[in-house]
C-alpha positions in Angstrom: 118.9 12.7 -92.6 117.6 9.4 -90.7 119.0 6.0 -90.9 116.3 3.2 -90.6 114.4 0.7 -91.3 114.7 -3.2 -91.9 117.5 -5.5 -91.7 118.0 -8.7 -94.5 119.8 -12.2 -94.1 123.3 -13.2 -95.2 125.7 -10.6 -96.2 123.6 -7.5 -94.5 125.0 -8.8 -91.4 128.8 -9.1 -92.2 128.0 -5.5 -93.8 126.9 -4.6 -90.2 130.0 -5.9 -88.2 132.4 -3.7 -90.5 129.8 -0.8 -90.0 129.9 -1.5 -86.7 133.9 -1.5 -86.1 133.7 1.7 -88.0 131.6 3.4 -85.8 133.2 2.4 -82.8 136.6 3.9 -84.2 134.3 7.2 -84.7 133.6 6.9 -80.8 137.0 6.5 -80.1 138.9 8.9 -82.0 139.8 12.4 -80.2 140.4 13.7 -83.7 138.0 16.2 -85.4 138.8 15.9 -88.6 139.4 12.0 -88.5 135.9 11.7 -86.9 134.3 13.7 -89.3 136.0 11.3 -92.1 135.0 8.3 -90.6 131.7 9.9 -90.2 131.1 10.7 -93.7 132.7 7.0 -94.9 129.6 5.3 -92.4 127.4 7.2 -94.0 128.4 6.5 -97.4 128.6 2.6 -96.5 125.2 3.1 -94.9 124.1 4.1 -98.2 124.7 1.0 -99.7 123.6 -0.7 -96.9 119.7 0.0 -97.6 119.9 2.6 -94.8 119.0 0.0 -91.9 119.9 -0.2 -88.1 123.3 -2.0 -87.1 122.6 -5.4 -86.2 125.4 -7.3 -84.0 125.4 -10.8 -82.7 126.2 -10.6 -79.5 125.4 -14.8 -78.0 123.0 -17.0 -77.6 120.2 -17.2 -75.1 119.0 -20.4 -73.5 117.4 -22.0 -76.3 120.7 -21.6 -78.6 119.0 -18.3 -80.3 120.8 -15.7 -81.8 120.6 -12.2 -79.4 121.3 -9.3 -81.0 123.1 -5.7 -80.8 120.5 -3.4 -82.3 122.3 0.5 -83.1 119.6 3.3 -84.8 121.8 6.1 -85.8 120.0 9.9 -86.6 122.4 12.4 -88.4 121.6 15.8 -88.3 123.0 19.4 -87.4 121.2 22.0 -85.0 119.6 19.4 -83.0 119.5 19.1 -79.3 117.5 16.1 -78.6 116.9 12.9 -80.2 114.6 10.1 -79.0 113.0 6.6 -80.1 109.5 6.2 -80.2 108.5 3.0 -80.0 106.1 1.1 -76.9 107.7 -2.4 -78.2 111.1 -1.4 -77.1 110.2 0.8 -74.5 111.1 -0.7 -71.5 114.6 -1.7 -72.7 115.4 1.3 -73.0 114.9 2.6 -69.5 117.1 3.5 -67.4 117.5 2.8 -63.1 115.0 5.7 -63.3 112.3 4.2 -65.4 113.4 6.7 -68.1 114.3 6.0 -71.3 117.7 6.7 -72.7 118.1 8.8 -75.5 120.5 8.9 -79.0 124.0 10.3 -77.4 125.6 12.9 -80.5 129.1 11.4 -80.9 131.3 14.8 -80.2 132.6 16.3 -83.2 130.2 14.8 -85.4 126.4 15.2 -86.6 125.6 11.6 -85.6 123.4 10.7 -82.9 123.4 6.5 -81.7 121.4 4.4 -79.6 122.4 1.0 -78.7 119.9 -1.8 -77.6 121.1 -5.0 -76.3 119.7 -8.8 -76.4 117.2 -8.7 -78.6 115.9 -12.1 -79.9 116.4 -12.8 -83.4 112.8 -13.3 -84.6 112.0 -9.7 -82.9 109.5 -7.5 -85.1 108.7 -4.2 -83.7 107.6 -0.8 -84.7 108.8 2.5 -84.0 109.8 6.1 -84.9 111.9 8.9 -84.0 111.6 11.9 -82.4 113.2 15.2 -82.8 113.5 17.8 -79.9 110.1 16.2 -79.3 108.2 15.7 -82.1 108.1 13.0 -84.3 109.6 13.2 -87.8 109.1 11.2 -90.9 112.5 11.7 -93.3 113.4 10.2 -96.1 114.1 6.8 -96.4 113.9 3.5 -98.0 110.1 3.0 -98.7 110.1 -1.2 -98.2 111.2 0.2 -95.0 108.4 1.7 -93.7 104.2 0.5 -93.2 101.1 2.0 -93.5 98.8 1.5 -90.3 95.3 3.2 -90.2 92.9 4.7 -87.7 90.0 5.5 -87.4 89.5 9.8 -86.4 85.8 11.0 -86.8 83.6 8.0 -85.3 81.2 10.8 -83.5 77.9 10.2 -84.8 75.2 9.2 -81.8 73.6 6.9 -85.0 74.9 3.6 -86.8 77.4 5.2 -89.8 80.4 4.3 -91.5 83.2 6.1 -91.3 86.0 6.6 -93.0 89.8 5.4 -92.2 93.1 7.2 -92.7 96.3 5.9 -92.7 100.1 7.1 -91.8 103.5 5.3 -92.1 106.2 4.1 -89.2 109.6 2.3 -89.5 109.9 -1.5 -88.3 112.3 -3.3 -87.2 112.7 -6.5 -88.6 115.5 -9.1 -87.1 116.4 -12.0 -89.5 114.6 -15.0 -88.4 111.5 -12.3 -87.7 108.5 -12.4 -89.7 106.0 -9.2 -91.2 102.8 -9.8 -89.1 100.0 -10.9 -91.7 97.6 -8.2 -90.7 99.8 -5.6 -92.1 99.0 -6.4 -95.7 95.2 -5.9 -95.0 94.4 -3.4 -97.9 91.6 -0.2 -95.9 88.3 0.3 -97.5 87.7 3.9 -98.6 84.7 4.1 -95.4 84.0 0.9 -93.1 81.3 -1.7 -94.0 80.4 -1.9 -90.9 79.0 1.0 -88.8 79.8 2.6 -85.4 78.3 4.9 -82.9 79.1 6.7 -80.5 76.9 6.1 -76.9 78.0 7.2 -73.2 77.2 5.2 -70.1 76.5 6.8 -66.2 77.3 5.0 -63.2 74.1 4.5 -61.3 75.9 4.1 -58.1 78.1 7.1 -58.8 81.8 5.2 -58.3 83.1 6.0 -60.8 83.2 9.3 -63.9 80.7 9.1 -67.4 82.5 7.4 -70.1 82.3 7.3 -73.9 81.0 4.1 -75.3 81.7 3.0 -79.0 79.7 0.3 -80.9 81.5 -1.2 -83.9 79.1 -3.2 -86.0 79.9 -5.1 -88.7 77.6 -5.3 -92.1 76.1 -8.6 -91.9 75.8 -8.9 -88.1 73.4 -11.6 -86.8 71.8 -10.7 -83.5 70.4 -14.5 -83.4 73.7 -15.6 -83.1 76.4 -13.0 -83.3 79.1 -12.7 -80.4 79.8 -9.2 -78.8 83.2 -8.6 -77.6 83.6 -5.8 -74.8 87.1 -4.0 -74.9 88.4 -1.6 -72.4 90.7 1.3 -73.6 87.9 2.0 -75.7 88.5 5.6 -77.5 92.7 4.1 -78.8 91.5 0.2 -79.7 88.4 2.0 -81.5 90.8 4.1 -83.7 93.4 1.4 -84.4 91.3 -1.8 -84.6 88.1 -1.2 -86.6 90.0 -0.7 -90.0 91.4 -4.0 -89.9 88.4 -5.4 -88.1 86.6 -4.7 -90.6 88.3 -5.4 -93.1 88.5 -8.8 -91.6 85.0 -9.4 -91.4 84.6 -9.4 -95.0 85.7 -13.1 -94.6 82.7 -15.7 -93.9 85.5 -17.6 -92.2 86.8 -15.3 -90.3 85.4 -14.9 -86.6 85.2 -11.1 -86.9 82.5 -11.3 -89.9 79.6 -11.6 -86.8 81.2 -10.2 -83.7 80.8 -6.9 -82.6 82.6 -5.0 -80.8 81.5 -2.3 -77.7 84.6 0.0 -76.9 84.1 1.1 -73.2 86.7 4.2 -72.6 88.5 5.7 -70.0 88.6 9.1 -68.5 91.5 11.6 -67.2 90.7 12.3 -63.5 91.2 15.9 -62.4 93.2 15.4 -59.4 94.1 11.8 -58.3 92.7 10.0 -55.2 96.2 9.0 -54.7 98.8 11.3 -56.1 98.9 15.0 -55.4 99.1 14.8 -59.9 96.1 13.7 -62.3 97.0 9.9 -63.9 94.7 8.0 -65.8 91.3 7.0 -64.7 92.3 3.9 -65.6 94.6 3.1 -63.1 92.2 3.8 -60.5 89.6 1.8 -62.0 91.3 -1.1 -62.9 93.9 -1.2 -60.4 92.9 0.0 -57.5 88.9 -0.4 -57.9 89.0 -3.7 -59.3 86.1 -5.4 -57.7 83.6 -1.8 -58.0 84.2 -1.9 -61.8 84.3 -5.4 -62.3 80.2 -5.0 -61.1 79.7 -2.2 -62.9 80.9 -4.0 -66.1 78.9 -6.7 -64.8 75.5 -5.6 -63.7 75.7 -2.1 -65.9 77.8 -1.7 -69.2 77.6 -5.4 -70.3 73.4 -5.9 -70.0 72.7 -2.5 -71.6 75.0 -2.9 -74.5 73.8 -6.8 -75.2 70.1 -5.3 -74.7 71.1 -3.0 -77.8 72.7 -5.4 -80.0 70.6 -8.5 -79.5 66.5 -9.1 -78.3 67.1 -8.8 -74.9 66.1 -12.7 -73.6 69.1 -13.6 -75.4 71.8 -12.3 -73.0 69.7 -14.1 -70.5 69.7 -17.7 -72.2 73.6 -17.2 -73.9 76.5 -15.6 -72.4 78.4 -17.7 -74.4 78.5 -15.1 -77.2 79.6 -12.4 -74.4 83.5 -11.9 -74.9 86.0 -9.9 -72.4 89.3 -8.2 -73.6 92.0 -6.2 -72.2 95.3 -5.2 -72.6 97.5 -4.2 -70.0 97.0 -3.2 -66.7 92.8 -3.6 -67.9 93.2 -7.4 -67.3 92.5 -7.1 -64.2 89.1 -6.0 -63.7 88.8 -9.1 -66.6 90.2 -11.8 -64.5 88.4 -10.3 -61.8 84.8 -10.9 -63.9 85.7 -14.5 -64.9 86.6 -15.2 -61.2 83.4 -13.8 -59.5 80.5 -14.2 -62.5 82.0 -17.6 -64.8 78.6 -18.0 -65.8 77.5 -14.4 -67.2 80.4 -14.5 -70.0 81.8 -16.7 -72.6 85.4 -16.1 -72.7 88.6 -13.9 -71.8 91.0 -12.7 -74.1 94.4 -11.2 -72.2 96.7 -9.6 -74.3 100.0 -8.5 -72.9 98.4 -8.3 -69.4 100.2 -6.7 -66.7 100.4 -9.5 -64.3 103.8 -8.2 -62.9 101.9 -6.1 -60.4 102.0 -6.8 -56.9 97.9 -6.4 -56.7 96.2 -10.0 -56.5 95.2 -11.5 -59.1 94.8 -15.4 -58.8 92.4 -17.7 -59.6 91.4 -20.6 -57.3 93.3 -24.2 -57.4 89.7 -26.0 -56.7 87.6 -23.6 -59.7 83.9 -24.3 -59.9 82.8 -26.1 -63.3 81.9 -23.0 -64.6 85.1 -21.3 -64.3 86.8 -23.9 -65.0 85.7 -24.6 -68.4 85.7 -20.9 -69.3 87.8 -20.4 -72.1 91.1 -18.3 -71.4 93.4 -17.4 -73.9 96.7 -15.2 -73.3 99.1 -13.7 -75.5 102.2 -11.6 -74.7 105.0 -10.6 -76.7 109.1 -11.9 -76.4 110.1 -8.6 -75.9 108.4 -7.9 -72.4 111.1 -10.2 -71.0 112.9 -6.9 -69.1 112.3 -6.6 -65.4 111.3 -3.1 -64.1 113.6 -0.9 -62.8 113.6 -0.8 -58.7 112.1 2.1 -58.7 109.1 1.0 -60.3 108.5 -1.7 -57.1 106.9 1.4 -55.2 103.7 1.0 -54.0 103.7 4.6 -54.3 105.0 4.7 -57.9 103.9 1.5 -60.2 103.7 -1.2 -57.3 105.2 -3.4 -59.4 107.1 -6.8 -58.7 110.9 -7.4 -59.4 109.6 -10.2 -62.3 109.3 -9.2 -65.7 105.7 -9.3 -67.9 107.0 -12.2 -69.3 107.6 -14.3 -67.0 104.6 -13.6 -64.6 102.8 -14.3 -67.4 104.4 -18.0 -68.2 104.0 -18.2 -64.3 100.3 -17.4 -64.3 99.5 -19.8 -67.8 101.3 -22.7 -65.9 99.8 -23.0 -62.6 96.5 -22.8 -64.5 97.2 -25.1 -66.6 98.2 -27.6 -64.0 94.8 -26.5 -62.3 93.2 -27.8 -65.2 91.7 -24.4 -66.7 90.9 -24.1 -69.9 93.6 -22.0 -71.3 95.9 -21.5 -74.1 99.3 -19.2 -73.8 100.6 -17.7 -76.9 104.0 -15.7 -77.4 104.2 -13.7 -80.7 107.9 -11.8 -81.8 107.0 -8.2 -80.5 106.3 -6.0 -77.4 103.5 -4.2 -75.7 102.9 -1.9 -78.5 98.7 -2.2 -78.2 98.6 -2.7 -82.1 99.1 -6.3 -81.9 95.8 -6.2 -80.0 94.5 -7.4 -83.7 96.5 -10.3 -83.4 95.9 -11.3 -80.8 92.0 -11.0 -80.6 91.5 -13.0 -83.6 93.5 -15.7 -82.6 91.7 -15.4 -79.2 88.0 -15.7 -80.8 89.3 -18.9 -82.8 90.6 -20.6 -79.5 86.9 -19.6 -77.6 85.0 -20.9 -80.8 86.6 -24.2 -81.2 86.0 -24.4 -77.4 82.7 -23.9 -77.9 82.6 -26.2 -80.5 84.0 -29.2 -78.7 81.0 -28.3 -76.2 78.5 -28.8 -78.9 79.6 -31.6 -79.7 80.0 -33.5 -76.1 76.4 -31.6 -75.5 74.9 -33.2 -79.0 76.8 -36.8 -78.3 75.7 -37.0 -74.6 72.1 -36.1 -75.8 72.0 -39.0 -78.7 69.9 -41.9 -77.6 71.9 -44.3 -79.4 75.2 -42.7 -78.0 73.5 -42.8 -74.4 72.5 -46.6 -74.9 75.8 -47.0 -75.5 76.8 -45.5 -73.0 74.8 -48.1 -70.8 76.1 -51.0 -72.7 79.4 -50.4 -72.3 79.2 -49.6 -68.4 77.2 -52.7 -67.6 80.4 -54.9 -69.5 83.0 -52.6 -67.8 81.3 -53.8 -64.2 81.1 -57.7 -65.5 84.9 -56.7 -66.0 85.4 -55.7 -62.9 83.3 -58.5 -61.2 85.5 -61.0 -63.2 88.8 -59.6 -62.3 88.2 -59.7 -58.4 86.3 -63.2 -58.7 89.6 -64.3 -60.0 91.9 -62.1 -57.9 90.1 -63.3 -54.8 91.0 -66.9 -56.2 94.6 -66.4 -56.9 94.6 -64.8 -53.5 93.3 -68.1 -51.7 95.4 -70.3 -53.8 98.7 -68.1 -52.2 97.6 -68.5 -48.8 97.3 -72.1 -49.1 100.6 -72.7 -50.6 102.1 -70.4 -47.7 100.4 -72.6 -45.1 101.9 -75.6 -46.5 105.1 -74.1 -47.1 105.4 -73.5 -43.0 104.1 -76.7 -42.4 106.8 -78.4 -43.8 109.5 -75.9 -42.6 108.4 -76.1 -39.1 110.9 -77.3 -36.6 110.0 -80.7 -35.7 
């Protein structure tokens, strides 16, 4: 038996507190017997509850918001180890050993707890539960639970639709929190658009093959049609093209012409580092930033826009030519926008890892080019934890004692002050990678009505009428000017004059 799910408003929560004060008198009693009747009145309260974690207020942060006590409770006999699954609350629940704690059995009973503290009280999150190490779907409250889908079979070297499947997981939903909208997206039965499957070599042999995937959506326009290239390509192609697509059935929506080109990453045998394999992807976009930032550059991005559009358009508009990452994959990104402004039309960060000790500034003084790029950045409340000591190892995670958070904010600001074009967003989860879909639409909306503002200052500076304006009203601002030192040069005299007379007269005779 598993009890989880979502949590209500109003008299949920004072439910909670007197669920709450009974389970700590369960943790405190040295009695069998009474612990095993406490035990069994919880779970009949929690039965009436809606079967739902324990939410506690436990104060207020800074901005006078409600931070919360959040306790998932398993209950079950002949099992040894019980874990929650969920990359939204992951790091807060690691431990001083960048390991994540586990549900403790209360002794005497069949009930296993796990206590999280602080979180906000708009938090959304999902997440599931593992038993002895796999993870387990019981029975429980349906309104509790939502369907995500994937994408499994994309294999095909040629353009074909495929065809999505879906599987439930538990959410957590604080009170002031709010369903993300791209939940409700109802699958098609096989994609509109079509994907293929492509693989890319290094010509300069850095760095392993890799699987390409090409999402293209029905009515793609190559005339004018943007192409987004995302890294982590095999896990974003699975869990973003259902709802992509799905998406793009809207006119209005900026996914109904963009396509997207999924460039993966590979497991490396044995580690140039470590004495044990890690993912190719740390060494590529970590510690080879500026080798695959060029190979993006000069190898994945031409060949891909050759495919998708005639190839003289990639050469006459990057603007269409969009760069997203999540994670650690930012960097290689940033790394792009910094060194080649001009051969892409925007960056889209999502949850980056900026906590790293690895350098990743921008200049103060950024060329035009760079400067006007659009940047948009969005990271979830819930990456507010800083890492465990451990994890500030240059032979571990080389990571800084600042949370994701808060490099982030740190990162948006100086920017910002720098006068990049940038826009920061925070939405009420964690790192979990599904809320890539988030945060890539909202990022193409801020990089089109960027582009749109050039347009129009393009189209306005290129009117005759606006330019002869233009003219008019420079040639009056200067009579302005001339007028206002003619008669400041005059006012100027006049106070010299009246001094000179003033000292004439005060002059000791």
């Amino acid at each position: 038996m598993s009890i989880s799910g979502s949590v209500t408003e109003g008299k949920a929560e004072t439910h909670d507190r007197d669920l709450n004060i009974l389970l700590e008198k369960m943790r405190g009693s040295h009695n069998d017997e009474e612990r095993k009747l406490l035990e069994k009145q919880l779970l009949d309260r929690m039965s009436i509850r809606g079967a739902a974690p324990l939410l506690q207020v436990q104060g207020k942060d800074e901005q006078g918001k409600d931070k919360y006590q959040v306790t998932f409770l398993y209950q079950a006999k002949d099992v040894e180890k019980v874990e929650l699954d969920s990359d939204d609350l992951y790091e807060r629940m690691l431990d001083e050993n960048d390991k994540p704690k586990r549900f403790e059995r209360i002794p005497g009973t069949d009930t296993f707890v796990l206590q999280l503290d602080n979180l906000p009280e708009d938090a959304f999150c999902f997440y599931n539960i593992k038993v002895n190490g796999e993870v387990i779907f019981p029975k429980h409250d349906s309104k509790k639970t939502l369907a995500l889908h994937t994408v499994e079979n994309a294999t095909s070297e040629e353009y074909q639709r495929v065809k999505p499947v879906s599987h439930e997981t538990l959410y957590l939903q604080l009170p002031k929190a709010s369903i993300p909208p791209w939940t409700a997206i109802t699958r098609n039965s096989s994609t509109r658009g079509k994907i293929r499957k492509d693989s890319i070599k290094d010509r300069t042999n850095t760095f392993v093959d890799r699987d390409i995937w090409i999402y293209k959506p029905k009515d793609f326009n190559p005339i004018d049609g943007k192409v987004i290239f995302m890294l982590d390509g095999e896990s974003f192609m699975k869990s973003l093209t259902p709802y992509l697509d799905a998406m793009s059935k809207n006119e209005d929506n900026p996914f109904a012409n963009t396509a997207i080109v999924f460039v993966d990453s590979k497991l490396l045998e044995k580690s140039k580092k470590y004495a044990k394999p890690y993912p190719d992807r740390v060494h590529e976009f970590y510690y080879e930033t500026d080798k695959f930032s060029q190979f993006l550059t000069d190898q994945v991005i031409p060949k891909y826009c050759d495919e998708l559009w005639d190839p003289k358009l990639y050469i006459s508009n990057p603007d269409n030519v969009i760069l997203a990452a999540h994670s650690l994959a930012a960097y290689p990104v940033i790394n792009v926008a910094k060194a080649k402004p001009g051969k892409i039309g925007g960056v889209i960060l999502l949850s980056p890892a900026l906590n790293q000790k690895k350098e990743h500034d921008l200049p103060e003084n950024p060329p035009t080019q760079l400067r006007e790029l659009p940047i948009y950045m969005q990271i979830g409340q819930l990456e507010s934890e800083k890492p465990p000591k451990i994890c500030q190892d240059p032979e571990y995670k080389d990571m800084t004692d600042e949370s994701r958070l808060k490099a982030n904010q740190d990162f948006h600001t100086m920017r910002e002050n720098n006068n990049y074009n940038i826009e920061f967003k925070e939405h009420s989860s964690g790192h979990d990678a599904i809320h890539v879909i988030d945060g890539l639409e909202k990022g193409l909306h801020f990089v089109d009505s960027c582009r749109k503002d050039k347009r129009e200052t393009i189209q306005t500076s290129n009117n005759p009428e606006t330019k002869q304006h233009s003219v008019k009203t420079l040639v009056k601002q200067y009579q302005t000017y001339i007028d206002q030192n003619k008669q400041e040069k005059k006012e100027h005299q006049t106070d010299i004059s009246d001094s000179q007379d003033k000292k004439s007269h005060s002059r000791p005779k």
